[in-house]
N, C-alpha and C positions, 0 to 999 in steps of 0.2 A: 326466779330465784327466791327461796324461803328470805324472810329477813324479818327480822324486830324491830320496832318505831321508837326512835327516842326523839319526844318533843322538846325543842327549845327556842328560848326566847333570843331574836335578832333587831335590831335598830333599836337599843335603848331598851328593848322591852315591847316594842310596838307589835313587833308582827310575831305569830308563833308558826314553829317552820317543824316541818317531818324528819329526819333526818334517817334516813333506812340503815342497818347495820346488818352484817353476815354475820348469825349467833352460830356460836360454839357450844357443843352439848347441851345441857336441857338446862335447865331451869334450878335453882336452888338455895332454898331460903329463900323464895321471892328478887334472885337475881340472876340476870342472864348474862353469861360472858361474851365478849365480841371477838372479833374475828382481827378485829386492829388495833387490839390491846390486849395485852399479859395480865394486866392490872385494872383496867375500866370496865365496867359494864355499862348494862340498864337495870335501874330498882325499879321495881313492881311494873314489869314488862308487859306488854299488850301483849293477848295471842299473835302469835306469828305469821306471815301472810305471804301470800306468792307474789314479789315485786316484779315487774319487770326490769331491766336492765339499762333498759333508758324511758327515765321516766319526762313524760309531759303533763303533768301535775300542779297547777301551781301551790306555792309554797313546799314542795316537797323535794326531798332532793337523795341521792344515795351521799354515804358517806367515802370520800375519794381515798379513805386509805383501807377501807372494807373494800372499795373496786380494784383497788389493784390486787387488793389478796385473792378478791376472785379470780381475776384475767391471767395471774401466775402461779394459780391452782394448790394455793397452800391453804394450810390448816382445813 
């Protein structure tokens, strides 16, 4: 599955984790829209990459409201 990297910081700030997102159209002004939000993106997004769908990665993860939009085939 295509998807965008949005890094964030978890435990205080210790660990920094992957967070995958289903992007919405391209790119614009250096921001990408998501697939589980009307209103949120990613600024200054990394190229885009072919995720798999369950991932074993550590510190990565998809984001669980970007999986459901994909497994009920919207947007």
């Amino acid at each position: 599955m295509i998807a965008t990297p949005e890094r964030i910081r978890e435990d205080g700030g210790r660990t920094e984790v992957t967070v995958w997102h289903k992007p919405v159209g391209r790119v614009l002004e250096e921001f990408q829209a998501i697939a589980c939000s009307d209103t949120e993106g990613v600024t200054l997004p990394a190229p885009r990459q072919d995720v798999p769908l369950v991932l074993d990665q550590p510190d990565q993860r998809w984001c669980t409201d970007c999986l459901t939009v994909i497994h009920n085939g919207r947007k």
